[in-house]
N, C-alpha and C positions, 0 to 999 in steps of 0.2 A: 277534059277532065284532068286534076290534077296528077303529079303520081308521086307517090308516097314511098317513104323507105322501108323497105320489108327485111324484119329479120326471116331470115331461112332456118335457122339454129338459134340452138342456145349459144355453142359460142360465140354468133357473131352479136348478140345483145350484153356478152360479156366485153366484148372488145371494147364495145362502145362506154358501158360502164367503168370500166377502164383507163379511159378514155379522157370521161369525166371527171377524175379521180385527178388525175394526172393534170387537167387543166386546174382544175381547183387550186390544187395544193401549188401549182406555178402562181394563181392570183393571192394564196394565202404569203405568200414569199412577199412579192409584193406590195401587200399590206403592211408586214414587218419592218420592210425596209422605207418606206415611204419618210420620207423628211418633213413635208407639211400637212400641219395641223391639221387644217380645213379636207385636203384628198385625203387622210387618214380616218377619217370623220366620216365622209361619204365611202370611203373604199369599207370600212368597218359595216357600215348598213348593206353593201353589196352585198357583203360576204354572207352577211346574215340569211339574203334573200334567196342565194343561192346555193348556202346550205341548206334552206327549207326544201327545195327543187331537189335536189342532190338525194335530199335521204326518202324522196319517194322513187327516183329511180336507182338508188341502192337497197330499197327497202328488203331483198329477196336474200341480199349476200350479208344479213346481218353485219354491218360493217358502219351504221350510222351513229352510234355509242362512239367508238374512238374517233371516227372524223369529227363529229360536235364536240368532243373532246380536246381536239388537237386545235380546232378554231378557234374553241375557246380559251385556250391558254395559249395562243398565239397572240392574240386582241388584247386579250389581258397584260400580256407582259410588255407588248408595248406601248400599251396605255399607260401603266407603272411605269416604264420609261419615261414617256412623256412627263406623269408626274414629279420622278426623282425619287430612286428606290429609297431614299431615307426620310420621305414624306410618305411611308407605305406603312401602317399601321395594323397591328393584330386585327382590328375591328375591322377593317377594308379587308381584309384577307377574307377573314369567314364570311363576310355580308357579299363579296364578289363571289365565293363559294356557294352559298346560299341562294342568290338570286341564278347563279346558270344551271344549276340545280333543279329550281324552279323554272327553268324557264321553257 
């Protein structure tokens, strides 16, 4: 039989959330600084997949509002980077507002 990891406590499923917190935001860093196009493209999809993962084992500590938050205007701004903030228009602002909004 396999064996599996048991929390004992509540703090030790806090540690762990924690944890996740912490690695996240090391791969959200990551993303920001990335130089090429194409791994910034894939590393943006990762992030996406594993903030969806993230906010059902943060779901308890209320805390998934400001991490989709913070991804999201990470991604964002260096997307806008990539673009060239003076190719960054009123209408790209609300419609990138509007769609993580919705999303």
């Amino acid at each position: 039989s396999g064996r599996f990891v048991q929390f004992k406590t509540k703090n030790h499923f806090r540690v762990v959330q924690g944890i996740a917190v912490v690695c996240y935001a090391t791969f959200l860093y990551g993303v920001a600084n990335e130089q090429e196009y194409e791994r910034f493209c894939a590393a943006e999809r990762i992030a996406g997949t594993i903030l969806m993962l993230l906010c059902v084992l943060l779901i308890g500590m209320h805390v998934t509002l400001p991490i989709s938050i913070l991804s999201s205007a990470v991604v964002t701004f260096k997307r806008w980077q990539w673009m060239g903030f003076s190719n960054v228009t009123p209408e790209l602002v609300w419609s990138t507002l509007v769609s993580h909004a919705t999303a």
